[in-house]
C-alpha positions in Angstrom: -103.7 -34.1 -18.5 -104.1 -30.4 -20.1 -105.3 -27.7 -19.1 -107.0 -25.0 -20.9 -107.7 -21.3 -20.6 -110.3 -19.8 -22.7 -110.2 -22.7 -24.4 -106.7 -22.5 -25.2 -103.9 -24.9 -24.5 -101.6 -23.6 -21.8 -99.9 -26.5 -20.3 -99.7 -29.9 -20.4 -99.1 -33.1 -17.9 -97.8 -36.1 -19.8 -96.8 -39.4 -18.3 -99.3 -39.8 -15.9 -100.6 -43.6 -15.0 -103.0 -44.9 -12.9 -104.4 -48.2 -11.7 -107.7 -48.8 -10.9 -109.0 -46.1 -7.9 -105.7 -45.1 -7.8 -105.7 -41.3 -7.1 -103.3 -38.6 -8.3 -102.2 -35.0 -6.4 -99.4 -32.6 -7.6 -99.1 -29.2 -8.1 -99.8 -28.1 -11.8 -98.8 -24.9 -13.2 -100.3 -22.3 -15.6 -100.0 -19.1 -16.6 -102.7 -16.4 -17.7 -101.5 -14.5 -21.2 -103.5 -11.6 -20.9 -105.5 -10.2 -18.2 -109.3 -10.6 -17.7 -112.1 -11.3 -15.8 -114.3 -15.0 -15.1 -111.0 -16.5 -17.4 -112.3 -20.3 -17.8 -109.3 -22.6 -16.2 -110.0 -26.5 -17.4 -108.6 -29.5 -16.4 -109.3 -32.4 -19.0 -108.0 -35.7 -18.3 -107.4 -38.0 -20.9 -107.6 -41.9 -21.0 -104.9 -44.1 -23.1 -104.2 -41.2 -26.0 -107.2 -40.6 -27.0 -108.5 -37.4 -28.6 -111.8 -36.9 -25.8 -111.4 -35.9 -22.5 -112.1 -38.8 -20.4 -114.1 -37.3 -17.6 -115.7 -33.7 -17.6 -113.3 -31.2 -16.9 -113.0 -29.9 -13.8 -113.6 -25.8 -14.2 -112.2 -22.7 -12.4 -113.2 -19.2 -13.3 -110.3 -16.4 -12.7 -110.0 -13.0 -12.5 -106.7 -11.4 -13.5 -105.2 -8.3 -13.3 -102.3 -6.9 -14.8 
């Protein structure tokens, strides 16, 4: 799993297996590097290595002061 800000990488989630309608829940940290408003926070899962996420990403929008 990744996650994105702005469409930057910002952290990353590897090692992650699941079986069939097996479900997932952890915390998952990230850090804004500048501050902003309506920053776009994505959480792409990907299948077996490959290169496209494997469901839509689920989105949050931030707003970060500093």
């Amino acid at each position: 799993m990744e996650v994105r800000i702005d469409g930057v990488k910002n952290n990353e989630v590897a090692g992650i297996t699941l079986e069939h309608d097996e479900g997932w829940e952890d915390e998952v940290s990230f850090t804004p590097e500048v501050a902003g408003e309506e920053q776009k926070v994505e959480f792409l899962l990907y299948k077996n290595g490959e290169t496209e996420p494997y469901l839509e990403p689920l989105r949050l929008w931030l707003n970060v002061s500093g």
